[in-house]
C-alpha positions in Angstrom: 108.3 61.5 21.1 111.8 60.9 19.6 113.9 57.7 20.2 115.9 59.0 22.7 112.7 60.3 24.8 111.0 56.8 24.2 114.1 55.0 26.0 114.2 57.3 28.8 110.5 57.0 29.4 111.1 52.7 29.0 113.8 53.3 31.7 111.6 55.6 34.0 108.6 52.3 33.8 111.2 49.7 34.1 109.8 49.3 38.0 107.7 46.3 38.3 105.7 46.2 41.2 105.0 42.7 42.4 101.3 42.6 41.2 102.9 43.3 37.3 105.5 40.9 38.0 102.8 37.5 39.2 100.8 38.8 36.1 103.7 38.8 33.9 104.8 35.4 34.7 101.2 33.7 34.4 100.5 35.0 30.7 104.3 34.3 29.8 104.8 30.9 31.0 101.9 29.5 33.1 99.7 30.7 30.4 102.0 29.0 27.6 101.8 25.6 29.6 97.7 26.1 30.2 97.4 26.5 26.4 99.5 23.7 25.4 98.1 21.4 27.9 94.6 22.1 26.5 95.5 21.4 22.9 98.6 18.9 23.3 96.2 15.8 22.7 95.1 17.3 19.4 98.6 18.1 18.0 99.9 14.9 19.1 96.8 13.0 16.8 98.2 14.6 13.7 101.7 13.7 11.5 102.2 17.8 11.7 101.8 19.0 15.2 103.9 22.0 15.6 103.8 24.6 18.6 105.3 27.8 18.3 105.7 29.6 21.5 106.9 33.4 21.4 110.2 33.9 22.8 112.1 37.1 23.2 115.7 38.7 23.3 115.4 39.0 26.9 114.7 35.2 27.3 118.4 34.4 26.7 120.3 33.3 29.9 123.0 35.8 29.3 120.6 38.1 31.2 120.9 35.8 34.7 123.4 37.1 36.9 123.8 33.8 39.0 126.0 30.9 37.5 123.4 28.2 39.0 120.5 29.3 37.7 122.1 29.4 34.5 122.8 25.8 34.5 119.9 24.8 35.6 118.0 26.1 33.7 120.6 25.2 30.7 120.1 21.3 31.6 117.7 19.7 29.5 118.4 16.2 30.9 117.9 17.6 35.1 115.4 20.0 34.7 111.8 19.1 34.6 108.1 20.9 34.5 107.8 20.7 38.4 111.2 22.4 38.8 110.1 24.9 36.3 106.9 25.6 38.0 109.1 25.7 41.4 111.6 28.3 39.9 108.4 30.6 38.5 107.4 29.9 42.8 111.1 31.3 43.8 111.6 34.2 41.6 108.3 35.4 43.0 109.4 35.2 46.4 112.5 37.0 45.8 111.0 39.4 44.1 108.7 40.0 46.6 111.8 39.5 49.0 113.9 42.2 47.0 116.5 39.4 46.1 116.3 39.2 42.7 119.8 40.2 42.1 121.3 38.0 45.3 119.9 35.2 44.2 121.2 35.3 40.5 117.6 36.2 38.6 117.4 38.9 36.0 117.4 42.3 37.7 120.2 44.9 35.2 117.9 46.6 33.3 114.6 46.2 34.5 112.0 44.2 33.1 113.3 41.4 35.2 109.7 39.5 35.7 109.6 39.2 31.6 113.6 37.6 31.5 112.6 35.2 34.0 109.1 34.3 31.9 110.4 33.9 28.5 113.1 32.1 29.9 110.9 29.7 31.6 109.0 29.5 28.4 111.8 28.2 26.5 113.0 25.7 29.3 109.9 24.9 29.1 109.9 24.2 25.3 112.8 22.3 25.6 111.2 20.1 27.6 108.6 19.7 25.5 110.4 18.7 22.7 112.2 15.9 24.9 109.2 14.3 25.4 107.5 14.5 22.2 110.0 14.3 19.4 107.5 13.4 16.7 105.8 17.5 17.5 108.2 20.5 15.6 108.5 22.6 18.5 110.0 26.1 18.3 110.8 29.3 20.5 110.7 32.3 18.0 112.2 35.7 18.9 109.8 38.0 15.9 112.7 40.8 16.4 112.0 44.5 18.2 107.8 44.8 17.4 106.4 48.0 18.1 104.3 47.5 21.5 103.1 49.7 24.6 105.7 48.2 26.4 108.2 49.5 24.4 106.3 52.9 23.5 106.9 51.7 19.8 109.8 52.2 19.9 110.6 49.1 17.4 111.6 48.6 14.2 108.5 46.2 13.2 105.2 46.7 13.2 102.7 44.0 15.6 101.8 42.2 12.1 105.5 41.7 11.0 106.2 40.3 14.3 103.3 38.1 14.0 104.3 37.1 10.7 107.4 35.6 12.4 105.6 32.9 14.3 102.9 32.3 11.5 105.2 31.3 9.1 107.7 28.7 11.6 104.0 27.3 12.2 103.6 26.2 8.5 106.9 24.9 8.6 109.7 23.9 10.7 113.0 21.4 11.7 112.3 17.9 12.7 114.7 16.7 15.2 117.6 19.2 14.4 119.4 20.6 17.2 120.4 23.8 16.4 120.1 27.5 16.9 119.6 29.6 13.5 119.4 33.1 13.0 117.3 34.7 10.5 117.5 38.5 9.1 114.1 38.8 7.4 113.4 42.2 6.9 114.5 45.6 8.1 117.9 44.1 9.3 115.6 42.3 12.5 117.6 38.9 13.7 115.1 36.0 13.7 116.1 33.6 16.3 114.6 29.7 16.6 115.4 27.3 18.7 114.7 24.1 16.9 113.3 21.0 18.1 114.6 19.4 20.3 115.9 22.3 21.9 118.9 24.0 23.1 119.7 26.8 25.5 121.9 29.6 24.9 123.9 32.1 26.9 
């Protein structure tokens, strides 16, 4: 299967049904918080604690079509893990509803169930970094990875990807806020959102 045939076929599975969409959202976000919550108490009794969550691309807000979502979910100082939780709630229902697109969520594209998730995630990480400044807390994107999802179709291989997070969990920004981008190999763009964190459009 050449490129071409592996986007077509990306676009032909781009459908979620709703089932795909619930699942999506629990591993991507709820998932995230059920893992930090769990081991929270143990970064927090070391001087290194760092969490890395995996971001994407496709967790940037430029991908929400409605202005108010955007800056909501842009507002580290008004938004808070209930609301989050509530928004994961909403887009569920209007996916369900067939409102994604009325109601400003991801929806151009497809894959609108993993846009809202990793956005989520890093609202989420933002958060995070708020209320525990001493932790270095960072969203990674690990660049185009070659997956099912994407019929590997990218340009890095699962253990270059994973290479991405491994290493920003050795090391990492203490306090900065910033957005850097990295090219670290085969021309991918690294992005990390350093604690404490910002969005971006």
């Amino acid at each position: 299967m050449d490129l071409m045939q592996r986007i077509e076929a990306i676009n032909r599975h781009s459908t979620e049904p709703y089932e795909q969409a619930e699942k999506c959202l629990n591993t991507n976000y709820h998932g995230i918080k059920a893992v930090t919550k769990a081991l929270l108490p143990l970064l927090q009794s070391s001087s290194h604690g760092r969490i890395v969550n995996l971001s994407s691309y496709y967790g940037l807000l430029r991908f929400f079509s409605g202005d108010e979502l955007k800056e909501e979910l842009s507002s580290i100082d008004g938004l808070s893990k209930q609301r989050l939780d509530e928004l994961s709630e909403l887009f569920l229902k209007d996916f369900k509803d067939g409102q994604l697109e009325a109601q400003g969520w991801p929806n151009e594209g497809g894959f609108a169930a993993y846009k809202a998730s990793k956005a989520l995630a890093n609202a989420y990480s933002r958060i995070l970094a708020k209320e525990h400044p001493s932790l270095r807390i960072n969203c990674v994107h690990p660049g185009y990875v070659q997956t099912d999802m994407n019929f590997g179709s990218g340009h890095l291989t699962v253990e270059e990807g994973a290479r991405a997070g491994s290493s920003h969990a050795g090391h990492g920004a203490q306090g900065r806020r910033h957005w850097r981008v990295f090219r670290p190999h085969r021309g991918c763009v690294l992005r990390v959102i350093c604690s404490p964190l910002h969005s971006h459009r």
